[in-house]
N, C-alpha and C positions, 0 to 999 in steps of 0.2 A: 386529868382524871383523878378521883377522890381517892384515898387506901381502899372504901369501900367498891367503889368499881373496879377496883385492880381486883381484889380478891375475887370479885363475882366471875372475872372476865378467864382468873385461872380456873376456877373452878371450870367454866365450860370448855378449856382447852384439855382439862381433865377427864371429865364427863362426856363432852362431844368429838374432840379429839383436835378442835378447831378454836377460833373464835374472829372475828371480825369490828376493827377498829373504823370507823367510816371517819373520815376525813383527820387521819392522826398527822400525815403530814401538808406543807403544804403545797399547791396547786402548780406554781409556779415552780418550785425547786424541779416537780416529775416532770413539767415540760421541759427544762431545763436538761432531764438527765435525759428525757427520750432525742431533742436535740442533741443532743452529743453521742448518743451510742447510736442513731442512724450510719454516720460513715463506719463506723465500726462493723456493723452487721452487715454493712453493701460486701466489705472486704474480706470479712470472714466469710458469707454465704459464697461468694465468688471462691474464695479459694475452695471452700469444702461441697462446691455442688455435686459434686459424684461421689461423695461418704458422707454428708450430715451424721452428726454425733447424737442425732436424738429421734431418729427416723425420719423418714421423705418430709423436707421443707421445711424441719424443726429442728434449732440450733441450739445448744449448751455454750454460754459465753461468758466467762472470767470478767468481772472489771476489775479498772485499778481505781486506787486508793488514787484518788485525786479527784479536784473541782470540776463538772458538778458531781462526780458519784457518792464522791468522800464528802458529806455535810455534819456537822456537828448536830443538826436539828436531825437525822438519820441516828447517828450512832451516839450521841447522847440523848435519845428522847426517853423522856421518864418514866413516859406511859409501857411504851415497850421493855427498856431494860426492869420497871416493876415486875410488868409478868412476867417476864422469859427468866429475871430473878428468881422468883417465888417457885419457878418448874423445875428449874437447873439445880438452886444454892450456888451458894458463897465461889468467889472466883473462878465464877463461869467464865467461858472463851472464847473467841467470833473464828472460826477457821475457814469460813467458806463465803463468798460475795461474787454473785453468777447470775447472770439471767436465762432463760429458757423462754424461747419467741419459736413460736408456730409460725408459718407465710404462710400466705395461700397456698393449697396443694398438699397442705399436710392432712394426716392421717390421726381416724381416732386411736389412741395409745391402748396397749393391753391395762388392766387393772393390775396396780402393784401396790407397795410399800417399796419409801425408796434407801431404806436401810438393808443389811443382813445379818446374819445371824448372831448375837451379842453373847451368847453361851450356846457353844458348840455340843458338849452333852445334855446340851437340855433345851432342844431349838422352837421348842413347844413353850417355851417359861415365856407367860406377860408377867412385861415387869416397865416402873415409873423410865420415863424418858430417859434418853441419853445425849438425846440433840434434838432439839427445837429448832423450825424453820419459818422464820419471818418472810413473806412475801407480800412487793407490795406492785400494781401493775403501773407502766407509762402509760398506757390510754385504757380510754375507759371499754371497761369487758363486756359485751352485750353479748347474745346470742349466736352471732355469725364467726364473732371474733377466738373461736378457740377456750372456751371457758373451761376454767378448771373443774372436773367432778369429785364429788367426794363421800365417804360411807361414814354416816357418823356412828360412833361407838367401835369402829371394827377393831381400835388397836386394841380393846379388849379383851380379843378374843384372837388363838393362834392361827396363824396365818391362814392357813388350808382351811378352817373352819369357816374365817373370815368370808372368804372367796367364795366359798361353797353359800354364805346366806345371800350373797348377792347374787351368784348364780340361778338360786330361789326365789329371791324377791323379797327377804327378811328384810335386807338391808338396803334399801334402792340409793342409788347415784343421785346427788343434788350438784344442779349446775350452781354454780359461785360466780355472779354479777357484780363485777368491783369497780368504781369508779375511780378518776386519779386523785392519791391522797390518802384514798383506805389501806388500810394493812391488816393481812393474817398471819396471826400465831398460829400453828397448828405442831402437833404431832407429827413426823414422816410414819409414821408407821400405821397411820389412819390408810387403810386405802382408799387410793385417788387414781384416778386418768386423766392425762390431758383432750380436748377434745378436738377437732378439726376447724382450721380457722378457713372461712370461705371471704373471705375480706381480704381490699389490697391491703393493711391496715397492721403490720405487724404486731404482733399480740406480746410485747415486751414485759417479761413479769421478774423483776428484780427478786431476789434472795438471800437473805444472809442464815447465815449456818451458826448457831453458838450450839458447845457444848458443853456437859460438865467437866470439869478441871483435869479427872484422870482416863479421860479419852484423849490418845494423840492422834490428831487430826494435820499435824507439820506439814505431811507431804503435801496438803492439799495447798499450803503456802510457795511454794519453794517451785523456783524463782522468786520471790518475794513481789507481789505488785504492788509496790509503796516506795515513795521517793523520800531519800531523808529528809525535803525540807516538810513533806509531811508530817513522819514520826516525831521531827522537832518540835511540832504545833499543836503535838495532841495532849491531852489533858491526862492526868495520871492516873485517871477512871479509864477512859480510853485505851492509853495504852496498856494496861494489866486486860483487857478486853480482846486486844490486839496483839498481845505478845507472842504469838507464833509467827509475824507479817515481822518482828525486827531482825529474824534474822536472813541475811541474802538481799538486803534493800539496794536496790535500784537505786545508784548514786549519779 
């Protein structure tokens, strides 16, 4: 992608709170990664059928930094580290890498932001990002499969207000149809709902979390999920990207 598309691409992650890359990664790698976190999600859903961390049927799930999840074409891609560059600044930081999967039987989600409060006496203050959230989906998102919604323009506006235009009809919910390979940048603080997947088809939607540099985000590292022969392999871009994941590494 051009400098010129990058810049258009931040603008609307600015402006709309979003924006949508069609075919940034490729085809093969997402099936590659939905092959491999199948066993994972049989064993995780199995142990947590009677508490799901994300309500009835829909799981919150950590990956680890390794083959396929950990790709160089992922965490070096240009396209993305431009914009998520241009929102953040200078030695931004990756602390979070999760996916969230609706099964069948899940439930549509309340309308949120999935931040809190960033100035405690001033919980009303819009103000420029502080973490950007890339997601990209395993299969492709159609209508039955749990599609993400979303309110564009709301991080603009404080929260309660936010809610209140959607409540009204200001600000209507747009379902997000992603195919494997697209990736969104967005705002968390756009509000969004997940929606109810009716599909055997789990609805795997990968996430990386960067923030800017003086947000500590550590805990969300720790246990560390990265093996040193990982950290050894990664490029010096990388690792200043990933320097919350070197300490606690999985030897």
């Amino acid at each position: 992608m051009s400098d010129r598309n990058i810049d258009e691409k931040v603008v609307e992650v600015r402006t709309e709170g979003f924006c949508i890359l069609q075919g940034c990664l490729p085809v093969e790698l997402i099936d590659d990664c939905n092959s491999a976190f199948q066993p994972v999600l049989r064993d995780h859903a199995k142990a947590f059928a009677e508490s799901p961390n994300r309500g009835p049927m829909r799981h919150y799930i950590p990956l680890r930094f390794e083959p396929p999840f950990y790709d160089k074409r992922i965490f070096e891609n240009e396209t993305i580290l431009g914009i998520v560059g241009k929102l953040l600044g200078d030695n931004m930081a990756i602390s979070e890498y999760s996916t969230d999967t609706p099964l069948n039987g899940s439930v549509l989600q309340d309308i949120h932001q999935d931040l809190g409060i960033l100035f405690h006496e001033n919980s009303d203050f819009v103000h420029p990002p502080e973490i950007i959230a890339v997601n990209f989906p395993y299969v492709d998102v159609t209508p039955d499969r749990g599609p993400f919604e979303i309110a564009r323009g709301t991080h603009h506006l404080p929260y309660s207000e936010a809610l209140r235009g959607i409540e009204e009809g200001t600000f209507p919910l747009e379902p997000l149809f992603m195919n494997r390979g697209d990736v969104m940048i967005r705002n968390p603080r756009c509000l969004h709902r997940g929606t109810a997947n009716k599909t055997d088809t789990p609805r795997v939607m990968a996430v990386i979390g960067f923030n800017r540099w003086w947000l500590d985000r550590s805990r969300m590292a720790s246990p560390s999920p990265m093996k040193r022969e990982v950290w050894n392999g990664l490029s010096d871009r990388e690792r200043n990207l990933l320097r919350v994941y070197a300490c606690n590494i999985v030897e």
